[in-house]
N, C-alpha and C positions, 0 to 999 in steps of 0.2 A: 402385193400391196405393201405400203413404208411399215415400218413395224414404228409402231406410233407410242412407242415406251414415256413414261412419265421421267424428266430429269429432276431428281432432288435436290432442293437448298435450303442452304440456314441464313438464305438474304432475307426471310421475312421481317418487315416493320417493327421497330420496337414498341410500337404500342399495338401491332397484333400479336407480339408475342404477350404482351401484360394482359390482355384481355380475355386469355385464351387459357386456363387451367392446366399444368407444366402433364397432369394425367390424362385429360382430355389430350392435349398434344402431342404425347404416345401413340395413347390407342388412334387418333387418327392418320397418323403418320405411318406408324406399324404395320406397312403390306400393302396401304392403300394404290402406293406409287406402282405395285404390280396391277393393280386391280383394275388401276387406270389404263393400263395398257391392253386391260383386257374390254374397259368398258369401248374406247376407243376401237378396238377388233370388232367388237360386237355393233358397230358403225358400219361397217363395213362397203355394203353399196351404197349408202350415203355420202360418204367421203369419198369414193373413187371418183363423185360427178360434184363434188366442193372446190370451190375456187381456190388458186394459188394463193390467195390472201387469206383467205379463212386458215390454210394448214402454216399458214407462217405466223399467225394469232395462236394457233394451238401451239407451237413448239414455244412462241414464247414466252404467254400462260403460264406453259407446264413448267416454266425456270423456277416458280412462285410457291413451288410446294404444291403437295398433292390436295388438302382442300380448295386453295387457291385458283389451281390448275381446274379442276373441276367447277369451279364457280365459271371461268372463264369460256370453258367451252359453253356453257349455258347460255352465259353471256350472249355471246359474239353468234351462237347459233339463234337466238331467240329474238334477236333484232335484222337478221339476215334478209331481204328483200323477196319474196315469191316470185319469181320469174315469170311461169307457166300461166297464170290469169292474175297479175298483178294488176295489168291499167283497165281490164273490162270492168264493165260498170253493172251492177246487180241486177236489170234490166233493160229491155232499148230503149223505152220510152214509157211518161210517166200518162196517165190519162189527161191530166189537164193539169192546172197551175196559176197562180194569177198575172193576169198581163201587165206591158206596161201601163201605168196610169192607174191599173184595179186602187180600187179604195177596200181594204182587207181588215175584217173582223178575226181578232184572235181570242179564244175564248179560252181564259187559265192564267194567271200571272205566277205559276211557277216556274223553276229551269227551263223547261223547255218551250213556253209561249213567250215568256221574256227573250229568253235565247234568239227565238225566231221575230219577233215584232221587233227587236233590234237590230236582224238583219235585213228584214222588208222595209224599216223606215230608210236606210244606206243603200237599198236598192233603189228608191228614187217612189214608193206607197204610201199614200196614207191611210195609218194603221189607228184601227180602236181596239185597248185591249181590257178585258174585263174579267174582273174574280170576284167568286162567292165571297170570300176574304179578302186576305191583302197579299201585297206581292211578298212573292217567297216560296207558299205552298207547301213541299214537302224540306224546304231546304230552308227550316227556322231557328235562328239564331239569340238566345233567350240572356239578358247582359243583367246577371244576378251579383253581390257580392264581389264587384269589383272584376268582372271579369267574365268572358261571353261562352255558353253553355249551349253546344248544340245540341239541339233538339229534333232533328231531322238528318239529311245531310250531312257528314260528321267528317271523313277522312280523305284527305287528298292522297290517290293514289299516285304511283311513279309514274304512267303511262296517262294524266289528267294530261297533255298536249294543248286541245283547246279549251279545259279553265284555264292552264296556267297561263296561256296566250294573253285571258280574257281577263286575270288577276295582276299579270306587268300592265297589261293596258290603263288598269285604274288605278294601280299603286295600291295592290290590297295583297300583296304576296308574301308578307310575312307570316312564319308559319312555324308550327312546337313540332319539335320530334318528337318522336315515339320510344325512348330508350326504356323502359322499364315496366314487364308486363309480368302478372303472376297470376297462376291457373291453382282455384280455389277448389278444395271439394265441397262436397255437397249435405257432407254428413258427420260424425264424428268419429266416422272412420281411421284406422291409423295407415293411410295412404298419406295424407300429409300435403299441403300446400305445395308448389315448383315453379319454377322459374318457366318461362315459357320452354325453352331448348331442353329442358330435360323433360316437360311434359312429352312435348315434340317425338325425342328420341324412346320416349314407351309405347308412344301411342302406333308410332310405324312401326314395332317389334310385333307391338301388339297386331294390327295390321296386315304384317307378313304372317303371323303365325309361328315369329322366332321371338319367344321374349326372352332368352338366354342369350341373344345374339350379343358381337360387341356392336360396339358405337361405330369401330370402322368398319366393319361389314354395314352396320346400318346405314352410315353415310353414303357407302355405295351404293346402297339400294335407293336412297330415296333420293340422289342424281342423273343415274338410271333410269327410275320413274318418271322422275320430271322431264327430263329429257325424251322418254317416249312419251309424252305427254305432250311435250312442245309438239312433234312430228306428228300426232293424231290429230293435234290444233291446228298445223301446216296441210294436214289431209283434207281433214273435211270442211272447214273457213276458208284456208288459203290465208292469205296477208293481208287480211278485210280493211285492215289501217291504210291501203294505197287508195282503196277506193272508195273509203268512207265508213259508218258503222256496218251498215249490212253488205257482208259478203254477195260473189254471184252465187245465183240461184245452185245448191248441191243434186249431184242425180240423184235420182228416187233409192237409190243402194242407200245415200249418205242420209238422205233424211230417215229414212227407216233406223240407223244407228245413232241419229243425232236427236232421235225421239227416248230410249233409252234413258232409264233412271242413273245415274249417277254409280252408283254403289256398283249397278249391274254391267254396267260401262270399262269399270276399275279392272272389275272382279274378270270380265272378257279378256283385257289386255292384259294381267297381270301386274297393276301398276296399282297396289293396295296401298301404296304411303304415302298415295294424292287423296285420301281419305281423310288423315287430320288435317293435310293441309286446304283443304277443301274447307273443312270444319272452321276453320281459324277464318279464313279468308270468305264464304259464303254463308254459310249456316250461320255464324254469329253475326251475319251483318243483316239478316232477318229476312234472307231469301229463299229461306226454304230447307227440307231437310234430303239429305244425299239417295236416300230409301226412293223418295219420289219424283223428286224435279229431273227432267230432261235435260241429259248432257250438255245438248244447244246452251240451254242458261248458263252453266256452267262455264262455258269455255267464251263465251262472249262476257263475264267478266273475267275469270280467271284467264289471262293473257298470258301469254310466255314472259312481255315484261312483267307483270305481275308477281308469278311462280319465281321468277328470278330475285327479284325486290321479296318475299317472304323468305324465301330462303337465306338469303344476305342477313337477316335477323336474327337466326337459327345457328349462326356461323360459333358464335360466341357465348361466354355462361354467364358473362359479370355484365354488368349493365352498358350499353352500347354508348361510346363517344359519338360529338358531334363530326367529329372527321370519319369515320366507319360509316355512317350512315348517309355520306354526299361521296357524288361524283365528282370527280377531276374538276367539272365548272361550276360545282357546287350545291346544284341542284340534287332532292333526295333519292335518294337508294330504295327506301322504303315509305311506306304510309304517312302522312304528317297530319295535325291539324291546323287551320285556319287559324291565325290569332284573332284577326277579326271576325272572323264566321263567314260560313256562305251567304246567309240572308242579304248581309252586307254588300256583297257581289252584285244580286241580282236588285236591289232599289237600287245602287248605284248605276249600273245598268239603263232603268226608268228615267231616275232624275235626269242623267245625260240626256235619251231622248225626249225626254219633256223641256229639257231647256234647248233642243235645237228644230222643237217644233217652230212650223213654218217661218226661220230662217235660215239665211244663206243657202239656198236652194231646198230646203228639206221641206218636205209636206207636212201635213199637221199629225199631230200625234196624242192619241187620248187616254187617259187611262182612269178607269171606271173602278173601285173597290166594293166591296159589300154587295153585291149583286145578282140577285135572284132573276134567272131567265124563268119568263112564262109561255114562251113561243119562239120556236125559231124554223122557218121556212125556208127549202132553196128551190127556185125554179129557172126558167130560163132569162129570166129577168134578173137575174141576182138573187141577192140573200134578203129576208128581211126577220127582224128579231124585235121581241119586244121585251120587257125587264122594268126592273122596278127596282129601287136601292134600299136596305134595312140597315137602321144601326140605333144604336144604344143614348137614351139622353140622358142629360145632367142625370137626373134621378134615377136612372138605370131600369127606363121604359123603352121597350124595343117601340120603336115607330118606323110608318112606312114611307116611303116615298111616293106619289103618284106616277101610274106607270109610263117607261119612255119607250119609243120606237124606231127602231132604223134601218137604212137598206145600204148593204155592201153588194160589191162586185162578187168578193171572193171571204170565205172562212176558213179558221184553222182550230179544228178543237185540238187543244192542247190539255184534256182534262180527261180520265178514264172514259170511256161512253158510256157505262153506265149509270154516271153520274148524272147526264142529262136525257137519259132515251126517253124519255117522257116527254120533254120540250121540242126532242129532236125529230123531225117529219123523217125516218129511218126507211132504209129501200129495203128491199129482201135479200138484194146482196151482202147489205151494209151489215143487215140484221145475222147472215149468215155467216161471214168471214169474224164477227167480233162476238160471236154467239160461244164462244171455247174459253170465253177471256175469266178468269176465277181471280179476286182476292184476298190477304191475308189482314190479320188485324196485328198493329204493332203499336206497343205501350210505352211511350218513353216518359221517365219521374225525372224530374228536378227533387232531390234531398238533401235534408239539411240531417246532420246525423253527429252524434257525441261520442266517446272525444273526437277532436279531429287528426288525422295523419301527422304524424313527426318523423323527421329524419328521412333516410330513402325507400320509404315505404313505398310500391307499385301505385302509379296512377290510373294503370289500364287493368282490371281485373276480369278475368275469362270463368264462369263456371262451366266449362264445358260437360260435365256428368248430367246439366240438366238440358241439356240440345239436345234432345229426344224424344220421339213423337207422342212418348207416352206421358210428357209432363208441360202438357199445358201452363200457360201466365207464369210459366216460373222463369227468375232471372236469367240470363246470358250474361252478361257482362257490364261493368259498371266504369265509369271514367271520373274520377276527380282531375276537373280542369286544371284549381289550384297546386297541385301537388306537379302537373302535366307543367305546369308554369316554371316551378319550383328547381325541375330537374333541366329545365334550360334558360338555369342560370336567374329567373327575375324574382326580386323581391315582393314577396306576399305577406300581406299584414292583413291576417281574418280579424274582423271585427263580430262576435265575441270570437277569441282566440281557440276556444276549445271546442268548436261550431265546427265542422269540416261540410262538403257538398259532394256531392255525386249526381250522376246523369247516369239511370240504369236503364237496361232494354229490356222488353217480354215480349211473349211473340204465342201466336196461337196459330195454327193452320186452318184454323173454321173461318170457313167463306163466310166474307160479307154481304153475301146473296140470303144469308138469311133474315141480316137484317132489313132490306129492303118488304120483305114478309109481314112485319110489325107496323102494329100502329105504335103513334108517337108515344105514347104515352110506355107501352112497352119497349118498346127500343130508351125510353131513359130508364128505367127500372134496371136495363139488362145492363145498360154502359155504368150502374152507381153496382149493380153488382159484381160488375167486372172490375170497377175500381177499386174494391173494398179485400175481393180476392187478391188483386195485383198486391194492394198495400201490404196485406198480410204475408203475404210470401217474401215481398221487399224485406220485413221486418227480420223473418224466420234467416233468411241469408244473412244478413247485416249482424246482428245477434249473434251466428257463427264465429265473428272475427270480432266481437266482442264490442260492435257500435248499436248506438239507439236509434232510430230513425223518430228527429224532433219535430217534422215538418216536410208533406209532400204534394208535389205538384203534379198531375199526371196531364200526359198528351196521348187522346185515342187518336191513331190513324188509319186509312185504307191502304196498303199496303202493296208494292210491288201487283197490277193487275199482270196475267201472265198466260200464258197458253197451253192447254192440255198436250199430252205428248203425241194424242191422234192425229191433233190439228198441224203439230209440228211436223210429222210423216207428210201430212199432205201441203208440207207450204209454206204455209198460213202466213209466216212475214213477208214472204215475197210476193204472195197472191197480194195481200194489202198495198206491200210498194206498187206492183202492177196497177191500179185501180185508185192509188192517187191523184187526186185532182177530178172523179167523178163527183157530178152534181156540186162543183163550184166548191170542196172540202178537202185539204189535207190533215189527217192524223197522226199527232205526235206524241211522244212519251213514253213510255216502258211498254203501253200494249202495244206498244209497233216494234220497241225493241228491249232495252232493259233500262229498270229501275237503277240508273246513275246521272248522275251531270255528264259525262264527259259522253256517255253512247247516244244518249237525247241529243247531244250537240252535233256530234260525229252523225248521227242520221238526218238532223234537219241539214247541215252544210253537203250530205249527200243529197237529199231531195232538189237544194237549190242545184248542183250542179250539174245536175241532169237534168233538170228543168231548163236553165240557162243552156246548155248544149242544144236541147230540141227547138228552142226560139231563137239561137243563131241559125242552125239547119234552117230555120221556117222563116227566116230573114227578120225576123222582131227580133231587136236588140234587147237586152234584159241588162245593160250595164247602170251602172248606179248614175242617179240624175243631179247629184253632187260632186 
């Protein structure tokens, strides 16, 4: 085999040399370039069956320096095509679908019904779409003090493909980087506040079980890791991006291992410093904690592009430039937010198709807010559904609407199921395949807190000592928009000046299966008690770093529905793919695949294309009637 030696240089960037600590740049340089050659050996039969261009990417990489060099291979490995089941499709056929001409009920106006009743109106349907609320759902965008506070929905990852598609389309893609995050303790401990990268680098020592290690041994380890971590993700998914969100169906070997806890996953392969970064990138984003969730969830979000784009973050100690954190075309490296917000996406979204209802070939298009289903039937006749609209009067008297009636060809719930199983005429299939599905409860506050932030103080604050099973409602992590403004470059004038805001997260792992248990009157008792604990904890963190909290807004939600690890062993998303389209129903959203914009979309544009496939087979054209 080539001996695949690391070549050294001092051609590195002058503004990666400024960004990079001249100590840091020792210890990482110091050995590494052997180690590289060793990580490369330890490839071994991977690389014997890697394309000519992949080893001619590696040797030129490695001109780039030894961190460099290894970011590189990461790189170019972790975008690499799957050959072996790239173009199969995750099943042959769906059960059913709506035809041409169906008139389609979409029940949900968040990402993923909006998503889809935007693409059923372009296929040539006409669609009614209808929410308890209003359109948005989980992906709510709150425009406080001059400036827009997500409330839901919060980061655009590097691997978003079709939002970012769907954000050029509207002209909504303006978006803040991420350069400046700091990992707060918990206590008044003398561990001491850190910058993310040096958290990073304790917590994988920590991890390995080397906390004397250096930093370049560590780096090697947690490139290493990631790297076998891509090739686990390449085992058991395959290149799920060729064929849409869900991969083909795994053998019963893979799902027995892709049921697996997280932790227990690591700990098998030896790849313990996908642990913090797991933490950084899933656990803080309120999906659960590494002890319990099933790898699956894991690795369908944590992507290779993903692991690539966090680690590119990690690179550096001083706060990251706007250049370091984009692509050659510009495009980001790592996580961003939304300057306008997601909400914003998805009304815009609406509006478009409200304004191209029935014309220029477009069928009508409806959409329904505030909406309370009391019935909903399918039989061989179509769907029919009954409802009633509630909302708020001048004098902030809830009134009702008299109730309305209608019949569809075809439905699409796009809302957890058990938020309607009660309205929903449910089969025993239905009731069986979605019968594993458990929820989380997720707290996010809008705060107004004194004084406020000066100078380059961190806009993204991580507690990570309290991501732990044993500390319920307590914060994770907090975002000052403002300050997120601040650090890319725009002028913020708070009005009062010494007022600063935050949008903090809390997170419990008690199912909300137990609220469904309560009467009304107890379920509001439980949610002012739960808000009253959130508050207090907000206060106790905040207080730490020497702020008051003057004013707080909270948002309870249901949280990522998801599936037990049993269900995961026997299936369970792909038994659902299978059995799409019975009883005139497709199901969408996180309990079919994961709580994000961009998986929601990735599997409705897979549903459609296997759909569309089996009605060219079956000679029904399914192309758009515009």
């Amino acid at each position: 085999m080539a001996d695949w030696r690391c070549v050294q240089s001092d051609s590195s960037s002058e503004e990666e040399q400024s960004d990079t600590d001249p100590e840091d740049s020792r210890d990482e340089t110091d050995g590494v370039g052997g180690s590289i050659a060793h990580w490369f050996h330890d490839m071994g039969s991977w690389l014997k069956r890697s394309t000519a261009q992949f080893k001619e990417t590696l040797v030129e990489r490695s001109r780039s320096g030894a961190f460099t060099a290894m970011q590189g291979v990461l790189d170019v490995f972790a975008s690499l095509p799957y050959h072996e089941d790239g173009g199969a499709y995750p099943v042959e056929a769906l059960t059913g679908g709506p035809k041409p001409g169906d008139k389609v009920l979409v029940i949900g106006a968040g990402p993923a019904g909006v998503h889809m009743a935007m693409k059923l109106q372009r296929l040539g349907h006409e669609v009614t779409i209808i929410d308890k609320n209003t359109v948005g759902g989980k992906a709510r965008s709150r425009h406080y003090r001059d400036a827009i506070h997500e409330m839901g929905a919060c980061y655009l990852s590097p691997d978003y493909e079709l939002v970012v598609q769907l954000l050029q389309e509207f002209q909504l893609s303006e978006q803040y980087l991420l350069k400046n995050r700091t990992i707060r303790t918990d206590d008044a401990s003398d561990k001491g506040d850190k910058k993310l990268r040096d958290w990073f680098y304790a917590a994988a020592k920590a991890a390995k079980g080397e906390p004397d290690a250096s930093n370049s041994h560590i780096a090697y380890q947690i490139f290493s890791d990631a790297f076998n971590y891509v090739s686990h993700h390449r085992r058991l998914l395959k290149n799920y991006t060729e064929t849409g969100f869900l991969p083909p169906r795994p053998s019963q070997e893979h799902l027995d291992e892709l049921q697996m806890p997280m932790n227990e996953f690591f700990e098998k392969h030896q790849i313990q410093t996908m642990k913090p970064i797991i933490k950084l990138a899933y656990t803080a984003m309120g999906y659960g904690f590494v002890e319990e969730e099933p790898i699956l969830y894991g690795m369908l979000w944590v992507t290779p592009t993903l692991i690539n784009g966090l680690i590119e973050t990690l690179k550096v100690r001083k706060n990251l430039s706007r250049k370091r954190l984009r692509k050659a075309d510009g495009t980001p490296k790592a996580a961003t937010v939304l300057k306008n917000g997601f909400q914003t996406l998805f009304t815009a979204i609406i509006a478009q198709c409200l304004e191209r209802s029935g014309k220029d070939g477009y069928q009508p298009f409806t959409l329904v807010e505030n909406c309370q289903i009391t019935d909903l039937k399918r039989d061989d006749d179509g769907v029919r559904i009954e409802y009633h609209r509630e909302y708020m009067d001048d004098q902030g008297a809830l009134q009702t609407e008299a109730s309305v009636s209608g019949r569809f060809d075809f439905t699409v719930v796009a809302v957890p199921l058990p938020q309607i199983r009660h309205q929903l005429d449910m089969r025993d299939d239905e009731t069986k395949v979605f019968s594993s599905l458990h929820e989380s409860t997720f707290i996010t506050t809008l705060a107004d807190y004194t004084p406020a932030k000066t100078g380059d103080e961190a806009s993204l604050e991580y507690w990570f000592d309290n991501m732990e099973l044993d500390r319920e409602y307590t914060v994770w992590c907090a975002r000052d928009t403002h300050q997120l403004m601040k650090e890319n470059n725009e002028t913020v004038v708070l009005d009062p000046p010494e007022v600063g805001t935050v949008v903090t997260y809390q997170f419990t792992s008690h199912s909300v299966e137990d609220d469904r248990r309560l009467s009304q009157a107890e379920l509001e008792d439980k949610i002012e008690d739960e808000r009253l604990l959130c508050e207090d904890k907000l206060k106790r963190v905040l207080e730490q770093t020497g702020r008051t909290v003057r004013r707080a807004e909270h948002h309870r939600m249901r949280y990522f529905p998801r599936h037990t690890g049993e269900a995961i062993s026997e299936g369970v998303l792909w038994n659902i793919m299978e059995m799409q389209g019975k009883y005139r129903t497709w199901f969408l959203g996180s309990q079919v695949c994961f709580e994000a914009c961009n998986a929601i979309m990735g599997y409705n544009e897979q549903l459609l294309k296997v759909w569309k496939r089996q009605q060219e087979q079956a000679g029904h054209g399914a192309e758009s009637a515009v």
